[in-house]
C-alpha positions as semicolon CSV with decimal commas, in nm:
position;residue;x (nm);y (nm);z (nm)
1;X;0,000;0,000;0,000
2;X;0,116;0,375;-0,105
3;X;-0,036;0,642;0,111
4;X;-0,009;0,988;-0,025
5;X;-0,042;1,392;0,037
6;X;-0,111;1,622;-0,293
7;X;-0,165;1,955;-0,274
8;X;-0,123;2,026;-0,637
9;X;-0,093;1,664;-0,789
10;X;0,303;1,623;-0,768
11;X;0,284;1,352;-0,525
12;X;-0,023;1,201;-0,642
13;X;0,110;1,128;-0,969
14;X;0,481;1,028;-0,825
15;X;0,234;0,771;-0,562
16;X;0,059;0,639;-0,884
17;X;0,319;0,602;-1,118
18;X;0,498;0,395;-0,799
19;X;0,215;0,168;-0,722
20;X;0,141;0,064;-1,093
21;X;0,528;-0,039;-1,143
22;X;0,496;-0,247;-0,738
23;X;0,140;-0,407;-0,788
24;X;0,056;-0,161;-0,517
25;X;-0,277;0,094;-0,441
26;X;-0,204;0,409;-0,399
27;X;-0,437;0,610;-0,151
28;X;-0,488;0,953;-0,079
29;X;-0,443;1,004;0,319
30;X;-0,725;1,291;0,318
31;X;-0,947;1,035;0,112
32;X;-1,301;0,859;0,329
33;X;-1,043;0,532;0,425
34;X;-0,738;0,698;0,380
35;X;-0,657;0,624;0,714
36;X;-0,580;0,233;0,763
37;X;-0,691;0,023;1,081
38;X;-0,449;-0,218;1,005
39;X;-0,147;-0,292;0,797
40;X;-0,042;-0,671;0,901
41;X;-0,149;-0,737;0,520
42;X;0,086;-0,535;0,365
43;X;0,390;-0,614;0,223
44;X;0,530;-0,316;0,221
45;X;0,391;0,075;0,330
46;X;0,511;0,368;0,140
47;X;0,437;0,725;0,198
48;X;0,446;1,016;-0,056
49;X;0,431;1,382;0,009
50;X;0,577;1,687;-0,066
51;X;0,859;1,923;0,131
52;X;0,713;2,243;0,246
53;X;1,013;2,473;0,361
54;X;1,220;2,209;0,429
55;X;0,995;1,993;0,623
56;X;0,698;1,748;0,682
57;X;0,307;1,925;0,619
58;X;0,151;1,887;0,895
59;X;-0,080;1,637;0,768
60;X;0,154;1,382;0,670
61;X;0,268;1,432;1,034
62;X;-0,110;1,405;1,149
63;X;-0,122;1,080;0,939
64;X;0,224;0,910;1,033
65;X;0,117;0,920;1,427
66;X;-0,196;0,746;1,373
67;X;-0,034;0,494;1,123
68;X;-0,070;0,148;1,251
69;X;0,236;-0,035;1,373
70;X;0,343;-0,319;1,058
71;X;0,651;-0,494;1,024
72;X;0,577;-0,437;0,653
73;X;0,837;-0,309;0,432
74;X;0,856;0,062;0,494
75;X;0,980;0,346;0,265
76;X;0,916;0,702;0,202
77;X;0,916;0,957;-0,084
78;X;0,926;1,340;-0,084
79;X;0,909;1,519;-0,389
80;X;1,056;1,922;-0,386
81;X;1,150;2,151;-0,617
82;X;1,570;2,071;-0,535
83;X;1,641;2,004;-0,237
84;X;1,480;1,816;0,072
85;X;1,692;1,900;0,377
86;X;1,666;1,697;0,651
87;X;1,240;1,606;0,587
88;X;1,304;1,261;0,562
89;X;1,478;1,216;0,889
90;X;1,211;1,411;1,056
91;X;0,963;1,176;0,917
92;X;1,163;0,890;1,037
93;X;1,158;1,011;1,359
94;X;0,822;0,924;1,378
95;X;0,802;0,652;1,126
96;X;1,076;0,446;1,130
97;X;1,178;0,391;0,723
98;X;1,431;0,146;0,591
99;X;1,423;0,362;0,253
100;X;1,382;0,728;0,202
101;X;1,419;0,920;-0,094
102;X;1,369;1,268;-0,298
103;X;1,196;1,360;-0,585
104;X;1,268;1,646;-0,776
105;X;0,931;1,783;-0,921
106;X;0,837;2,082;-1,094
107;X;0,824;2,394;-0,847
108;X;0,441;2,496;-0,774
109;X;0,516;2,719;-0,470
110;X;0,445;3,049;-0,649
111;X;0,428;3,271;-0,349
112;X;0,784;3,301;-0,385
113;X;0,869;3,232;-0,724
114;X;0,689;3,198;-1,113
115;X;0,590;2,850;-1,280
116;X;0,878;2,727;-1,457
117;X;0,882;2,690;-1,810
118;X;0,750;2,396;-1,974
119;X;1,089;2,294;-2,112
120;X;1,204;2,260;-1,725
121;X;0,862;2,098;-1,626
122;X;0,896;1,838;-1,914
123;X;1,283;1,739;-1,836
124;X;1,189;1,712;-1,431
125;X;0,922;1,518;-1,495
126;X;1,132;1,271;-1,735
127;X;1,379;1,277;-1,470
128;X;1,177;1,188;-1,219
129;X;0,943;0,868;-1,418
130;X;1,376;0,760;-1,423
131;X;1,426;0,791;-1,096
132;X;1,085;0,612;-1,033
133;X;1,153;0,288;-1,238
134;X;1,499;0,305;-1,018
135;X;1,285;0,364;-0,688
136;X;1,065;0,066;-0,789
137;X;1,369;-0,188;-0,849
138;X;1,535;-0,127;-0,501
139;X;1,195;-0,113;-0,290
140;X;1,059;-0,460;-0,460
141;X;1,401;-0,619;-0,335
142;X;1,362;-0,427;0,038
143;X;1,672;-0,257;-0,028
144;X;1,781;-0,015;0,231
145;X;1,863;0,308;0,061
146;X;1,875;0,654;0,161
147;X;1,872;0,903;-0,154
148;X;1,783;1,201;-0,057
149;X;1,920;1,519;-0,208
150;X;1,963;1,755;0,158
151;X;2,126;2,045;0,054
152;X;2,357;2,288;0,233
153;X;2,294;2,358;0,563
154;X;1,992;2,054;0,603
155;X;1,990;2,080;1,017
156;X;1,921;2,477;0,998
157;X;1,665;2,518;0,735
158;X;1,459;2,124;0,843
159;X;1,483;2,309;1,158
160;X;1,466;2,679;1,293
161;X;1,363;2,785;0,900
162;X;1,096;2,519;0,915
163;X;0,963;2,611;1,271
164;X;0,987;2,976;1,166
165;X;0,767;2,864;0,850
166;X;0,488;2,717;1,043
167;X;0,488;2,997;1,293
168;X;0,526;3,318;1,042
169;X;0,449;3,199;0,689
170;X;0,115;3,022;0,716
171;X;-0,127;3,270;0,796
172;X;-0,428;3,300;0,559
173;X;-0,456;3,643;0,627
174;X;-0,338;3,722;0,277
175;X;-0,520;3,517;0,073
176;X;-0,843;3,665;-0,113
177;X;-1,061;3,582;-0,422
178;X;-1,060;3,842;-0,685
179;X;-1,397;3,996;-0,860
180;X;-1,319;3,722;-1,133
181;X;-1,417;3,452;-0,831
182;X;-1,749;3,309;-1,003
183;X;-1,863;3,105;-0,645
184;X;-1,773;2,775;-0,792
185;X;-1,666;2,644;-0,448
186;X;-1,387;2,452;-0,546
187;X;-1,150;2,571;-0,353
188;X;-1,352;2,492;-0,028
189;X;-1,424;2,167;-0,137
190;X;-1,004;2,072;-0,235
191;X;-0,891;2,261;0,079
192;X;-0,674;2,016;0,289
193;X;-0,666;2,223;0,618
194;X;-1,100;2,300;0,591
195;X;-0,963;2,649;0,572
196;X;-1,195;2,737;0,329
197;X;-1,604;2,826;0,346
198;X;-1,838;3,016;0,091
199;X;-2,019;3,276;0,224
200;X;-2,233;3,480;-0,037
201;X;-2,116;3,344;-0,306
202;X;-1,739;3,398;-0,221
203;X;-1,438;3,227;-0,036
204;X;-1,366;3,307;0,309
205;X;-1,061;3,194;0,469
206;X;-1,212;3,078;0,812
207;X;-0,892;2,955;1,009
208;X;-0,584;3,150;1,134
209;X;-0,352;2,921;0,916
210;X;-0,290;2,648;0,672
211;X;-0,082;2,374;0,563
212;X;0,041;2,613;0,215
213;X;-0,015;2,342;0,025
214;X;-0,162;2,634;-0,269
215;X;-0,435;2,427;-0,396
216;X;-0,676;2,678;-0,342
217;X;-0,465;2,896;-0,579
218;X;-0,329;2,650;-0,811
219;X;-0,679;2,445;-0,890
220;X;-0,848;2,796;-0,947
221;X;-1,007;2,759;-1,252
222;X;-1,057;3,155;-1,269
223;X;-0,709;3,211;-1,179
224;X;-0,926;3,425;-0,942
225;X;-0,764;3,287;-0,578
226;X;-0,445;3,516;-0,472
227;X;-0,197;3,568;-0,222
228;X;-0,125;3,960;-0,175
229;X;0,006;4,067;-0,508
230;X;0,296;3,862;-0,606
231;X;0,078;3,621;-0,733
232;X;-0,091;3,823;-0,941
233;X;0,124;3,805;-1,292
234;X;0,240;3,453;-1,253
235;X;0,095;3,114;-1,334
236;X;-0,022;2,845;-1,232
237;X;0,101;2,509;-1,164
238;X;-0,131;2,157;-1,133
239;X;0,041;1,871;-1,304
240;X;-0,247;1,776;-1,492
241;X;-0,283;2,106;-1,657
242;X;0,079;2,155;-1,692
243;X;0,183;1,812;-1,752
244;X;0,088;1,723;-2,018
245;X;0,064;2,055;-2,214
């Protein structure tokens, strides 16, 4: 079994294209079910999320303390942009893995940066179906492998930058639908964290924070959903719409 956490379909896909080269099911944690009672079953439990600054979301946190204890086969996958820092040994900490790795994805956090182009997005996603078959190989034989890509300075950024993340960078306080909004509702609906309600017609960001995951923004099919005014000009990344343009 493959357990995963998508905010904008990264992971998903990366889960999916795993569990079709294993035999495996790939399941979405925030799914009805997503959430096992028992793993005795299972050959072998993955997990696949993304890095958010550095570190674990907090759902795939939420998830890997109620995950059943299994003396399956355990690995786990984070997919970033470049570099993972110390995420998978945080993870570890509360799941115990016997492989981790990284997955370099196309970058969808826009708050800080534009969409790449779709040259880059094509080449890191061939990359990455590589680095998948390779992934497959070594987790069918139970190989112990730890390939994660860290980066300068892991400790530091995995840890005060990460903690300094959750406390300072995930408000919702910034976050607003535009007068092209049309009251669709999707992004209430897709929202991970339930951050989301519709009141008159309109999104209203009802908690204090979020996981950042940028769903709400991404999925938007009005482009409509924004984040002060840096997102304004750029894109918009989902992998199916970007994909497989």
């Amino acid at each position: 079994m493959i357990f995963y956490f998508s905010g904008t379909g990264n992971s998903r896909w990366a889960a999916q294209q795993l569990a079709k080269r294993l035999g495996d099911t790939a399941r979405d944690i925030l799914e009805p079910g997503g959430r096992p009672a028992a793993l005795e079953a299972e050959e072998r439990v993955g997990l696949v999320f993304p890095v958010y600054a550095w570190g674990v979301p907090g759902p795939v946190l939420s998830f890997a303390r109620s995950l059943p204890k299994t003396d399956a086969f355990r690995f786990g996958v984070c997919t970033c942009g470049s570099e993972a820092g110390h995420t998978m040994k945080k993870l570890a900490e509360l799941l115990p893995l016997q492989s981790s790795y990284s997955l370099v994805m196309p970058n969808n956090y826009i708050l800080a940066s534009d969409v790449e182009s779709r040259a880059v997005i094509q080449r890191k996603i061939a990359a990455a179906e590589a680095a998948i078959e390779k992934m497959a190989g070594e987790i069918r034989e139970k190989k112990p492998v730890y390939r994660v890509t860290e980066g300068a300075f892991a400790a530091l950024k995995s840890g005060l930058v990460h903690e300094g993340f959750k406390r300072f960078a995930s408000g919702t306080m910034r976050f607003y639908a535009s007068d092209a909004c049309n009251g669709c509702g999707l992004c209430a609906r897709e929202c991970p964290s339930k951050a989301i309600s519709m009141a008159e017609g309109k999104p209203v960001w009802v908690k204090k924070s979020c996981c950042q995951c940028l769903r709400c923004i991404n999925a938007c099919p009005r482009r409509a959903i924004q984040c002060g005014k840096g997102t304004q000009k750029r894109g918009r990344y989902t992998f199916e719409t970007m994909a497989n343009k």
